[in-house]
C-alpha positions as CSV (number, residue, x, y, z in Angstrom):
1,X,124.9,84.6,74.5
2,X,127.8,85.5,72.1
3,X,130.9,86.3,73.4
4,X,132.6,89.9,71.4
5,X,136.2,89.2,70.7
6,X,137.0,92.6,68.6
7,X,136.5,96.1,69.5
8,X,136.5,99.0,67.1
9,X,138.7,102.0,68.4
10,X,139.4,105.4,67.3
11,X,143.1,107.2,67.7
12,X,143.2,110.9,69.3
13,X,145.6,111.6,67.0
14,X,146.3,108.6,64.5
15,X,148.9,107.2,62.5
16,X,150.6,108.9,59.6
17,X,152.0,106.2,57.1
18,X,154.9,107.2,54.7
19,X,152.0,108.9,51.6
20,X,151.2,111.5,55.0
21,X,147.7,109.4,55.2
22,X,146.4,109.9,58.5
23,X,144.8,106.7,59.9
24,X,142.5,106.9,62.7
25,X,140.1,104.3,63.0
26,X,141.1,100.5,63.8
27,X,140.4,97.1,65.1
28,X,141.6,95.1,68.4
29,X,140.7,91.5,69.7
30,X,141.2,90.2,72.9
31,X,144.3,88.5,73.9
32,X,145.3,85.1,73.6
33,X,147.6,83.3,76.1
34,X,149.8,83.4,73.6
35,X,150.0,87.2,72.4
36,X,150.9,87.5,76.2
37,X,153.9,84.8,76.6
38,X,155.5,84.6,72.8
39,X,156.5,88.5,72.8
40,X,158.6,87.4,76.3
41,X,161.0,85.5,73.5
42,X,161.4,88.7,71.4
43,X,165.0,89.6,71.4
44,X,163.8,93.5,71.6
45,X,161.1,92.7,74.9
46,X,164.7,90.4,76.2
47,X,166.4,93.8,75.8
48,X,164.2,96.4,76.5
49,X,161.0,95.4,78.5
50,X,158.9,98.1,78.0
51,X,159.1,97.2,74.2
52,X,156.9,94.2,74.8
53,X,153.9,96.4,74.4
54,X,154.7,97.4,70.8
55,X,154.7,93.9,70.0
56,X,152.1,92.8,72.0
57,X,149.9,95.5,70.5
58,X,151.1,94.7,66.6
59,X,149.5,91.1,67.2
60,X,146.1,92.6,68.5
61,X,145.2,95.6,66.6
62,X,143.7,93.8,63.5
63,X,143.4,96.2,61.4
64,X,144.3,100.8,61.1
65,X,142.5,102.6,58.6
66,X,143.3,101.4,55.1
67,X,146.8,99.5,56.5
68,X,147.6,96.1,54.8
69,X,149.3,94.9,58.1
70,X,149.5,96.1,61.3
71,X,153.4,95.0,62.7
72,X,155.9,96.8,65.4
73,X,157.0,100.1,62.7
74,X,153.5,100.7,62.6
75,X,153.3,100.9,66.3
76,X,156.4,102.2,66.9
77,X,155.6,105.1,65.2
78,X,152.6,105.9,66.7
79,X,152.2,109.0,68.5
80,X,153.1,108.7,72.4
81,X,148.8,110.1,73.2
82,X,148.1,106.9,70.5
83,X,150.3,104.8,72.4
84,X,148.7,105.7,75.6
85,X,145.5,104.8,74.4
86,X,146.0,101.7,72.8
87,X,147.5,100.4,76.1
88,X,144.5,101.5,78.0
89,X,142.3,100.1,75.6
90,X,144.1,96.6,75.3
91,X,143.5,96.6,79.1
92,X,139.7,97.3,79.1
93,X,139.0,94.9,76.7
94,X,140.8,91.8,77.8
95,X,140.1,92.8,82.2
96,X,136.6,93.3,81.3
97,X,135.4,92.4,77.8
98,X,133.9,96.0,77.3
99,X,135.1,99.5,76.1
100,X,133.6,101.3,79.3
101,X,135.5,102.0,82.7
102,X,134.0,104.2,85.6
103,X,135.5,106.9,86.5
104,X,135.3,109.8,88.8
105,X,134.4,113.4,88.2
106,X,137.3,115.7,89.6
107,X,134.8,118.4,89.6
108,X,132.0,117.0,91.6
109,X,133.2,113.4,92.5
110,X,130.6,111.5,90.9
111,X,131.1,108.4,89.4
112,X,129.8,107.9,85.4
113,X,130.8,105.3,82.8
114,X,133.0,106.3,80.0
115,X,133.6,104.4,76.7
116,X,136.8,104.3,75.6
117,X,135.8,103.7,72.0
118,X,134.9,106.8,71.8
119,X,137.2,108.8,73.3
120,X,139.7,109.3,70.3
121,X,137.5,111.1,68.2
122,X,136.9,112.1,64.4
């Protein structure tokens, strides 16, 4: 039994770098302890907590499209629908190890597993 440690995503929107190329697809690994505790000694996450999850996400997200590096101006200028996602992905991968939550239909109340790999799109 292998454990997965990265997990291929796709942006709803993506990332536009600076040429206007539009980068959509990516990589994440899980967590370690410390991508969790050394953002906390960040002078932007001692400033501004909710900034911890721009750098938290610049260490996990291993690679964008054709991007070189992946570091905080990346995410930063992300779109907020990216953001969003990214934060709900980081969360299924390192609670559970897989891309799928349940959820529950509005419509008819049933439950049914979603993958949020797949979610973003082409």
């Amino acid at each position: 039994m292998s454990l997965q440690t990265e997990f291929e995503f796709t942006l709803p929107m993506g990332y536009v770098d600076r040429e206007g190329n539009l980068h959509k697809k990516g990589t994440m690994r899980l967590a370690t302890a410390m991508d969790e505790i050394s953002p906390m000694t960040d002078m932007r996450v001692q400033s501004n907590e909710a900034y911890l999850v721009v750098v938290l996400l610049a260490r996990v997200i291993t690679s964008l499209g054709t991007l070189r590096s992946i570091n905080t101006g990346v995410i930063e200028s992300l779109f907020a629908a990216d953001l969003a996602y990214l934060q709900e992905f980081y969360r299924a991968i390192n609670e559970t190890g897989k891309t799928s939550r349940t959820v529950i239909c509005p419509h008819c109340s049933g439950k049914m597993e979603v993958d949020l790999a797949s979610l973003g799109g082409d």
